[in-house]
Biopython code that builds the backbone (N, CA, C, O; Angstrom):
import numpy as np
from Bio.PDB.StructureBuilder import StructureBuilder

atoms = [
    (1, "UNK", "N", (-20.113, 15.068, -12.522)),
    (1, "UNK", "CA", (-19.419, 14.300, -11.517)),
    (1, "UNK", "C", (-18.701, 13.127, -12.182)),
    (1, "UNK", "O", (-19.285, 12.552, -13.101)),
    (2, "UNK", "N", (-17.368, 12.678, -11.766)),
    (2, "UNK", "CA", (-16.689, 11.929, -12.349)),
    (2, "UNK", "C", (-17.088, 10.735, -11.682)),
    (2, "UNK", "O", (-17.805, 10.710, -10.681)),
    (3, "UNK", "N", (-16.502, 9.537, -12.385)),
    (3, "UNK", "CA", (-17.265, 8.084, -12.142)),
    (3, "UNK", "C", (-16.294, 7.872, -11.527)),
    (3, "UNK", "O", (-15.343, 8.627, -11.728)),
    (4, "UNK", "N", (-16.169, 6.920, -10.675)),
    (4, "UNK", "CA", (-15.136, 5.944, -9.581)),
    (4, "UNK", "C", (-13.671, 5.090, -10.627)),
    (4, "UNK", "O", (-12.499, 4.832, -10.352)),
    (5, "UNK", "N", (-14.679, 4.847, -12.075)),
    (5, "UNK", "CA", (-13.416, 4.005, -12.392)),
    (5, "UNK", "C", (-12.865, 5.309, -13.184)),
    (5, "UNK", "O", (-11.824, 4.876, -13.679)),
    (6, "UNK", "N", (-12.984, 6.663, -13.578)),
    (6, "UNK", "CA", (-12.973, 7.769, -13.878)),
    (6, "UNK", "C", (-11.371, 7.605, -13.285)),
    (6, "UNK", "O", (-10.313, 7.143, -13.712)),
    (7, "UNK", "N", (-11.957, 8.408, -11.776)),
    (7, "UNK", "CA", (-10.871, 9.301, -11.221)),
    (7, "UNK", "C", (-9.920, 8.036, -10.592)),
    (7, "UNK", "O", (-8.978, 8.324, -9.854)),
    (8, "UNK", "N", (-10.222, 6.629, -10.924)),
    (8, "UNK", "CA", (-9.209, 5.471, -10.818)),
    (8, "UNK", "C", (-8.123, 5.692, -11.645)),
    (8, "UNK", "O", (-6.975, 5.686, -11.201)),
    (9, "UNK", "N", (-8.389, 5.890, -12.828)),
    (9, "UNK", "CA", (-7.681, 5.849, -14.179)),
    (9, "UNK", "C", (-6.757, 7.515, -14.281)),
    (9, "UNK", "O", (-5.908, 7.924, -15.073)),
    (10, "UNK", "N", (-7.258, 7.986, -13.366)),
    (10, "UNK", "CA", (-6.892, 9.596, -13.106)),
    (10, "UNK", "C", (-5.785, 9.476, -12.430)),
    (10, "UNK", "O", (-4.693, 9.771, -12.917)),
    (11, "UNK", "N", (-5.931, 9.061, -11.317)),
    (11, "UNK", "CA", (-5.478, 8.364, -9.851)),
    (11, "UNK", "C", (-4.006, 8.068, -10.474)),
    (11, "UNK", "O", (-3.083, 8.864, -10.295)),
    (12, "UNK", "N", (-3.827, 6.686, -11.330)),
    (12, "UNK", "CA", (-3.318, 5.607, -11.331)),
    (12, "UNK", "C", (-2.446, 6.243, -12.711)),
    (12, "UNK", "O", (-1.862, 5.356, -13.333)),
    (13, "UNK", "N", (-2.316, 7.332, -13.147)),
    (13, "UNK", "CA", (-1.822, 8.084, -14.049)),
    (13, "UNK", "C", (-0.320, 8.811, -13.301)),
    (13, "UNK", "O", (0.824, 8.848, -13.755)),
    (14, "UNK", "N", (-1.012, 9.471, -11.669)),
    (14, "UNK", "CA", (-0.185, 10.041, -11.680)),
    (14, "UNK", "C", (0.762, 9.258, -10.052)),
    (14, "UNK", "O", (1.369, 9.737, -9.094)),
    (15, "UNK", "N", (0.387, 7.815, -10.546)),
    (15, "UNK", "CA", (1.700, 7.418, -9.024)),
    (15, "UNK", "C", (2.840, 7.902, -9.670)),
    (15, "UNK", "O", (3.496, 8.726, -9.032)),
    (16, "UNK", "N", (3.333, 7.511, -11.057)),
    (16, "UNK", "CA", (4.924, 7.111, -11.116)),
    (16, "UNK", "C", (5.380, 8.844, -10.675)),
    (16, "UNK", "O", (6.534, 8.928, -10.254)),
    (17, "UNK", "N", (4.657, 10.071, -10.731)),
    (17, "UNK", "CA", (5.304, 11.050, -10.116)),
    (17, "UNK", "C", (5.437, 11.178, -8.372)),
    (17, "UNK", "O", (5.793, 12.140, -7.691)),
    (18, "UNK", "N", (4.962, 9.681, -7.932)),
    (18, "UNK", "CA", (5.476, 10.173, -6.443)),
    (18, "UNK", "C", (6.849, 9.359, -6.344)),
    (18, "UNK", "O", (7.086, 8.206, -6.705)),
    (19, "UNK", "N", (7.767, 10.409, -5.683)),
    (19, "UNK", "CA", (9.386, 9.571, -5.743)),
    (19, "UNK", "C", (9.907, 9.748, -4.769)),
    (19, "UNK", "O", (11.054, 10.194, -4.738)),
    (20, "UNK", "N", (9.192, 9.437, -3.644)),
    (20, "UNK", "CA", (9.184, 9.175, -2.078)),
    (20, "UNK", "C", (9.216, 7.386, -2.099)),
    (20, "UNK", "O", (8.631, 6.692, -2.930)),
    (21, "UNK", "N", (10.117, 6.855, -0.876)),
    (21, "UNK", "CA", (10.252, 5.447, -0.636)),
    (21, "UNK", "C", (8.415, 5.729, -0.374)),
    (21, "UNK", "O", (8.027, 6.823, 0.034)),
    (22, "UNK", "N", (7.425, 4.573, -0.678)),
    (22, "UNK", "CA", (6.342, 4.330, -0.514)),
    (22, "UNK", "C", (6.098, 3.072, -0.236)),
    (22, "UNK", "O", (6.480, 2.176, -0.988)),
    (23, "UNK", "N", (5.484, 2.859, 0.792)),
    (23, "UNK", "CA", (4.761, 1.253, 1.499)),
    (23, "UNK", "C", (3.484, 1.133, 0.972)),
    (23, "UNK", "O", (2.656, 1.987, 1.290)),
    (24, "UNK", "N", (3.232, 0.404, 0.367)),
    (24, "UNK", "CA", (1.509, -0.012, 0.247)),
    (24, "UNK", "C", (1.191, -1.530, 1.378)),
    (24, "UNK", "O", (1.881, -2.541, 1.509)),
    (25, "UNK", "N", (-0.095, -1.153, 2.037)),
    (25, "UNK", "CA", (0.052, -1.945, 2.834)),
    (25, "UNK", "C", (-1.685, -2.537, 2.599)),
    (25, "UNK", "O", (-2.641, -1.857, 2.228)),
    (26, "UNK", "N", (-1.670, -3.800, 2.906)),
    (26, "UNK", "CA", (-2.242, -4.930, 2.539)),
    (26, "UNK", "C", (-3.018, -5.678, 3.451)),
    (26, "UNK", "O", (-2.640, -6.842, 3.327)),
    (27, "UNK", "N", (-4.183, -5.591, 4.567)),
    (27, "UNK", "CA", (-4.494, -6.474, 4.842)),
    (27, "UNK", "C", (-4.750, -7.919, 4.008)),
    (27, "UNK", "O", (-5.268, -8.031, 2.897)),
    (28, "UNK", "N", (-4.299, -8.851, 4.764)),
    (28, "UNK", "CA", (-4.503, -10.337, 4.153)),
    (28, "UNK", "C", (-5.505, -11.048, 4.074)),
    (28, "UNK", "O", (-5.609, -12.244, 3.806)),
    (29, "UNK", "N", (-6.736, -9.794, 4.470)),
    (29, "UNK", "CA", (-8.343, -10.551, 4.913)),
    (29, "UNK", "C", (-9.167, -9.568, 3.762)),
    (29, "UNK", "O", (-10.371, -9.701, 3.544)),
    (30, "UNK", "N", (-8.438, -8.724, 3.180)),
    (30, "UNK", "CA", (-9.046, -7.182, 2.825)),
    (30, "UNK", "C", (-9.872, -7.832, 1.671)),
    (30, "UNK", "O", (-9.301, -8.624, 0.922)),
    (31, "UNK", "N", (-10.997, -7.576, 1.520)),
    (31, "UNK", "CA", (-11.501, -8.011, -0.067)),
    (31, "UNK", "C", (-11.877, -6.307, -1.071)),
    (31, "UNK", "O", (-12.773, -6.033, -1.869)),
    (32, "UNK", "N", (-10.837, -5.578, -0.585)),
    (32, "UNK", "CA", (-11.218, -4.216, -1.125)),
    (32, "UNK", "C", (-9.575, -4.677, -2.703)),
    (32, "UNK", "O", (-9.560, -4.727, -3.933)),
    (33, "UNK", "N", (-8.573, -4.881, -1.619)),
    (33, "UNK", "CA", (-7.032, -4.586, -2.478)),
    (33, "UNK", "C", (-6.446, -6.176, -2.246)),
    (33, "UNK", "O", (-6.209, -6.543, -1.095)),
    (34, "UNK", "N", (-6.232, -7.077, -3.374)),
    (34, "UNK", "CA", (-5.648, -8.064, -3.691)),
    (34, "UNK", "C", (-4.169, -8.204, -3.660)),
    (34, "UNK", "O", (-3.663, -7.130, -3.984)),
    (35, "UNK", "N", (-3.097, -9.306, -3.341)),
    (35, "UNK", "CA", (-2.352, -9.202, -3.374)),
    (35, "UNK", "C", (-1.675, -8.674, -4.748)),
    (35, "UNK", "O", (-0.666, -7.970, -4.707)),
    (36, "UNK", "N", (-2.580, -9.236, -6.553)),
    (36, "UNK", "CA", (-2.162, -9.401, -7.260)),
    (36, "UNK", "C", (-1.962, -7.471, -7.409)),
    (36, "UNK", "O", (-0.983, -6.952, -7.946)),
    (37, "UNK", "N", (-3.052, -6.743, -6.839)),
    (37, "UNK", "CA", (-3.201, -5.141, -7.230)),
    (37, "UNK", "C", (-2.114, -4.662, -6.552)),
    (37, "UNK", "O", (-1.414, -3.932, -7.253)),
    (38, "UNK", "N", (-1.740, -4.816, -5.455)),
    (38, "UNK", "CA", (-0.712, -4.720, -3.980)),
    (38, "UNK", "C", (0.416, -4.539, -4.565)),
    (38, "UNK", "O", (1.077, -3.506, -4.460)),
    (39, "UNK", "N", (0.755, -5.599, -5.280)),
    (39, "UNK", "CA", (2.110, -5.281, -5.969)),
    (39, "UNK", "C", (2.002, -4.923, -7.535)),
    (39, "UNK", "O", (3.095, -4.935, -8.100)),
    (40, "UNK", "N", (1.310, -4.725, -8.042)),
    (40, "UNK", "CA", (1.275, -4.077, -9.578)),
    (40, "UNK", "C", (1.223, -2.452, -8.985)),
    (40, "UNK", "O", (1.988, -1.701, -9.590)),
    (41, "UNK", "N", (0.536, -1.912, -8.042)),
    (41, "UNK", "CA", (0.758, -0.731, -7.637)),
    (41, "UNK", "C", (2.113, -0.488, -7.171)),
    (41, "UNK", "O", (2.467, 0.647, -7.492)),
    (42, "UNK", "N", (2.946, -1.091, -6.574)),
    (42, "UNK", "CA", (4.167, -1.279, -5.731)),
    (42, "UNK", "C", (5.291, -0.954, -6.741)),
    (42, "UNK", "O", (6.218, -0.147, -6.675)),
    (43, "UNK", "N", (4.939, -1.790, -7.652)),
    (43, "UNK", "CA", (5.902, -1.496, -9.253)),
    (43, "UNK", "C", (5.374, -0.887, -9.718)),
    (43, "UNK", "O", (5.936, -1.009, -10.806)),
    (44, "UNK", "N", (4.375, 0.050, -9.946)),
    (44, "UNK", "CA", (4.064, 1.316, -10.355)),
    (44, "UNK", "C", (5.053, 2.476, -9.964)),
    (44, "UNK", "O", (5.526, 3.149, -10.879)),
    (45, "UNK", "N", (5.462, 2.806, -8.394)),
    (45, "UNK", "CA", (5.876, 3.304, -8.015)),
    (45, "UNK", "C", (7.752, 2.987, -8.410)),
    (45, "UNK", "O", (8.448, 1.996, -8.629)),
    (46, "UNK", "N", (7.933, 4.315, -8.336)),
    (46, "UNK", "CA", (9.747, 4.462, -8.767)),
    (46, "UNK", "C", (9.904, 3.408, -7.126)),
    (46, "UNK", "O", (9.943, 2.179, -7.191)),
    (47, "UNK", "N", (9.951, 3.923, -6.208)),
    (47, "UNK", "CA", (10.581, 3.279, -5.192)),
    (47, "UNK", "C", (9.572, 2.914, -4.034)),
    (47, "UNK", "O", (9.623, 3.411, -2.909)),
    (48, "UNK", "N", (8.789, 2.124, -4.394)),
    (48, "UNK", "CA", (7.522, 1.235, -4.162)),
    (48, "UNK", "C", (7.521, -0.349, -3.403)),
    (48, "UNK", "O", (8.078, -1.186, -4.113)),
    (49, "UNK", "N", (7.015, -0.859, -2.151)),
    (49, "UNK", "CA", (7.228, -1.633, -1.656)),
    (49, "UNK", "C", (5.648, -2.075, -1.106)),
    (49, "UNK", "O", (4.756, -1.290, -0.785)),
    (50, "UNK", "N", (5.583, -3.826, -1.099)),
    (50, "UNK", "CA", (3.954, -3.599, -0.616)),
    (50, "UNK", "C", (4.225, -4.826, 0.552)),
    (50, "UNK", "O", (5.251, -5.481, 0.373)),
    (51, "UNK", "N", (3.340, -5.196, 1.784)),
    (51, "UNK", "CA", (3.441, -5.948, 2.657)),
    (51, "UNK", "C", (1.797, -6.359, 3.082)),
    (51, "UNK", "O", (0.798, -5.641, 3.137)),
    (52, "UNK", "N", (1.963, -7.711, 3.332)),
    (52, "UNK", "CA", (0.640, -8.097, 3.469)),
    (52, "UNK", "C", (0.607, -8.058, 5.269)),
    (52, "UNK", "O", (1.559, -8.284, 6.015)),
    (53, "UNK", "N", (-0.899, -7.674, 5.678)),
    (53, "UNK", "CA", (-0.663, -7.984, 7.103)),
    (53, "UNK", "C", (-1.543, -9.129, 7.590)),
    (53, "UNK", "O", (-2.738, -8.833, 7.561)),
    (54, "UNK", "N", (-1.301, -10.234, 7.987)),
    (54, "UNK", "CA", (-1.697, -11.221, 8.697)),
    (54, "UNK", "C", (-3.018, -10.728, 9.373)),
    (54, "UNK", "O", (-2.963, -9.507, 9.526)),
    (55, "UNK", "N", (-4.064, -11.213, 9.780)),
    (55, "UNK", "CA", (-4.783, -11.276, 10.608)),
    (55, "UNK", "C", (-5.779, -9.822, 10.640)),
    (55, "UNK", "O", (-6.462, -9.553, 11.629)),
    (56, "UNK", "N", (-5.743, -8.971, 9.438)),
    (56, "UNK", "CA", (-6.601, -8.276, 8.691)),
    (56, "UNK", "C", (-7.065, -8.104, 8.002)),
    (56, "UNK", "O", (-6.788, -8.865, 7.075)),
    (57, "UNK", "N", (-8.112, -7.101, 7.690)),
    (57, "UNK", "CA", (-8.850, -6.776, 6.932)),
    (57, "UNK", "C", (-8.466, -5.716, 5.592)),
    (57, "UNK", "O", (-7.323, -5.810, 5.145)),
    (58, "UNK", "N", (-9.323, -4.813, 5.018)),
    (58, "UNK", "CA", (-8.840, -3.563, 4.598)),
    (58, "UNK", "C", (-8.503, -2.500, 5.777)),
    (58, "UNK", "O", (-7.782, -1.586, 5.375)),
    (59, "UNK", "N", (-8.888, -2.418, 7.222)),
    (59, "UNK", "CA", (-9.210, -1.780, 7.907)),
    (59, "UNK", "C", (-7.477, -2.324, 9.005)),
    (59, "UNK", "O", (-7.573, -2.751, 10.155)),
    (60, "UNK", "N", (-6.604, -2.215, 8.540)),
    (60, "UNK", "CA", (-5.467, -2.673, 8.943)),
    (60, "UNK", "C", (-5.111, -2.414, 10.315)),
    (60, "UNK", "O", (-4.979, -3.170, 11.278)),
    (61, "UNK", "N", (-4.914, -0.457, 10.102)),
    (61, "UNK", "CA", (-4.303, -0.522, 11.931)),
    (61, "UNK", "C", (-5.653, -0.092, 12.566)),
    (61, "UNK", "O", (-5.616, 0.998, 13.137)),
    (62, "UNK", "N", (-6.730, -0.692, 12.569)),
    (62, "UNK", "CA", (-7.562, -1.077, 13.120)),
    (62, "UNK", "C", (-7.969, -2.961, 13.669)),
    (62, "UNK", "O", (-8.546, -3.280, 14.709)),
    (63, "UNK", "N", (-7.486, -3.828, 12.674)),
    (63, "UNK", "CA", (-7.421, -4.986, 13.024)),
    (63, "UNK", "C", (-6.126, -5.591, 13.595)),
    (63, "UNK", "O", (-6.132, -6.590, 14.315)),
    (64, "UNK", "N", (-5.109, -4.981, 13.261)),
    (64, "UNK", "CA", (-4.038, -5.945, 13.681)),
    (64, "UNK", "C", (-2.592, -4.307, 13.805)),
    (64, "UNK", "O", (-1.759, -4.030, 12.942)),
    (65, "UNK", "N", (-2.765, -3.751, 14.846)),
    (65, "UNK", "CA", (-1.789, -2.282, 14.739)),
    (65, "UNK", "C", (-0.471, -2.972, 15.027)),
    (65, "UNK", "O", (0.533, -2.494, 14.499)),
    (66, "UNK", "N", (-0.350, -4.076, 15.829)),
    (66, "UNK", "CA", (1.283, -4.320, 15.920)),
    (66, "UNK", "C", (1.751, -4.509, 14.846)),
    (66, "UNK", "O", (2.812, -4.007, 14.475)),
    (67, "UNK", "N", (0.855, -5.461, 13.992)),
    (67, "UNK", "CA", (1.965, -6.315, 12.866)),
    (67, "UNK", "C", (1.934, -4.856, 12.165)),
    (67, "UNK", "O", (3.073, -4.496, 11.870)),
    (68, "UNK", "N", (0.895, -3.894, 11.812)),
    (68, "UNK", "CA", (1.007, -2.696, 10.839)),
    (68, "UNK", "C", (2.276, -1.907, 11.330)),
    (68, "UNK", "O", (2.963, -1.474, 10.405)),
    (69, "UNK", "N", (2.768, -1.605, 12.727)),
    (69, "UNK", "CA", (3.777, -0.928, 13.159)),
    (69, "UNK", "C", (5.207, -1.719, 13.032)),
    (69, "UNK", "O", (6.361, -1.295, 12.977)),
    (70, "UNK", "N", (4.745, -2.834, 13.012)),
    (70, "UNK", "CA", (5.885, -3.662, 12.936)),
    (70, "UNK", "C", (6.813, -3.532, 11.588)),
    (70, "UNK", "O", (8.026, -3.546, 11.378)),
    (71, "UNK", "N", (5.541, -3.387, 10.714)),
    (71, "UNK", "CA", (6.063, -3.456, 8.990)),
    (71, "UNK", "C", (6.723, -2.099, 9.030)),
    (71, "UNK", "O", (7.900, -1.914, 8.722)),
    (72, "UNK", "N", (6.114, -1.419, 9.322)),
    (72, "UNK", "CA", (6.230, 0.408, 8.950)),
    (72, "UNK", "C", (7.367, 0.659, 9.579)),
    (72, "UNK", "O", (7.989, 1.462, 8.883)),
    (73, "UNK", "N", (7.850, 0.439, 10.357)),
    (73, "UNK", "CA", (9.313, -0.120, 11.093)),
    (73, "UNK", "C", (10.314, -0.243, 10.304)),
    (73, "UNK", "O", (11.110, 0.587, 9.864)),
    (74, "UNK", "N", (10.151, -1.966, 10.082)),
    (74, "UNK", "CA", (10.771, -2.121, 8.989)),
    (74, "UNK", "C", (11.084, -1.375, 7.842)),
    (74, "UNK", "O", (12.250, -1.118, 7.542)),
    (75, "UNK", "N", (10.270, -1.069, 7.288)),
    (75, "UNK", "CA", (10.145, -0.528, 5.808)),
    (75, "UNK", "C", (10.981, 0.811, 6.214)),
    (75, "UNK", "O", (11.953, 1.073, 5.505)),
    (76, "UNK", "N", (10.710, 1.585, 7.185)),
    (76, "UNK", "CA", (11.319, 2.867, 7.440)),
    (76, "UNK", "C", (12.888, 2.684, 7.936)),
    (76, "UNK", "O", (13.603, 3.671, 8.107)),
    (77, "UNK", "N", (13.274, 1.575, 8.112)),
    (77, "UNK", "CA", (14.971, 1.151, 8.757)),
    (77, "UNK", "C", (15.438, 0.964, 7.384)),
    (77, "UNK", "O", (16.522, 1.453, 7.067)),
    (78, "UNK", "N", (14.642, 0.215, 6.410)),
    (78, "UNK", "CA", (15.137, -0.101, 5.462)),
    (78, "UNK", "C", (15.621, 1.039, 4.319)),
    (78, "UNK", "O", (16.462, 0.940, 3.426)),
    (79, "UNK", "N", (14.621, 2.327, 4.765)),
    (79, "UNK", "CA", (14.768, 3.679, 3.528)),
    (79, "UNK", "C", (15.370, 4.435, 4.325)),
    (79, "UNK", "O", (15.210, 5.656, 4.333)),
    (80, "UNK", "N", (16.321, 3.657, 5.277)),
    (80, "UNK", "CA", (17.109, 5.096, 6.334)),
    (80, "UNK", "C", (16.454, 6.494, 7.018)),
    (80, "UNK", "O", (17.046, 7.489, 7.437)),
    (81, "UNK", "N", (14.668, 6.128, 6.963)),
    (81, "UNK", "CA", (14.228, 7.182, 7.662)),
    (81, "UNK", "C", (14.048, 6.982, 8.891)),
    (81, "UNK", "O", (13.625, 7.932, 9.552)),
    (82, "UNK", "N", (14.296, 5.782, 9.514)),
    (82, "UNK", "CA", (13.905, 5.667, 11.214)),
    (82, "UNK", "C", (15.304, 6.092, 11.769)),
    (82, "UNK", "O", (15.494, 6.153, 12.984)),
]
sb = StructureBuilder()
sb.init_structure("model")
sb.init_model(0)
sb.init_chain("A")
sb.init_seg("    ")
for serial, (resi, resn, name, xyz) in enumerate(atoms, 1):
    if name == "N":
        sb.init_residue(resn, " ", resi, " ")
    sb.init_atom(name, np.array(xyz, "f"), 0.0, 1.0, " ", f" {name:<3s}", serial, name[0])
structure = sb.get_structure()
């Protein structure tokens, strides 16, 4: 069985092959994903974007679904998919 920081390092090998517009999204309460990780993943990605959400946790469109729909909105007007 592979270890957690294992299949991290596995993981984190193969973003730069996703080349889809991608949102990483951020509760601002989350103590799982940091802002500083938020965007080092964000620039990982070819076309990578990250947004923090106010008034959550890691557990995002569970704590706060407007501001999460609100972003995802955005972000999707912005890559011409809405």
């Amino acid at each position: 069985m592979k270890s957690f920081q294992t299949e991290r390092v596995s993981l984190a090998s193969q973003v730069s092959h996703i080349k889809c517009p991608t949102l990483i999204v951020r509760g601002a309460l989350s103590d799982v994903l940091t802002d500083e990780s938020a965007e080092k993943f964000a620039r990982a990605l070819p076309n990578g974007r990250w947004v923090r959400i106010e008034k959550s946790g890691h557990n995002v469109q569970g704590d706060n679904p407007r501001a999460l729909l609100d972003a995802m909105t955005t972000f999707f007007r912005e890559v011409s998919i809405a």
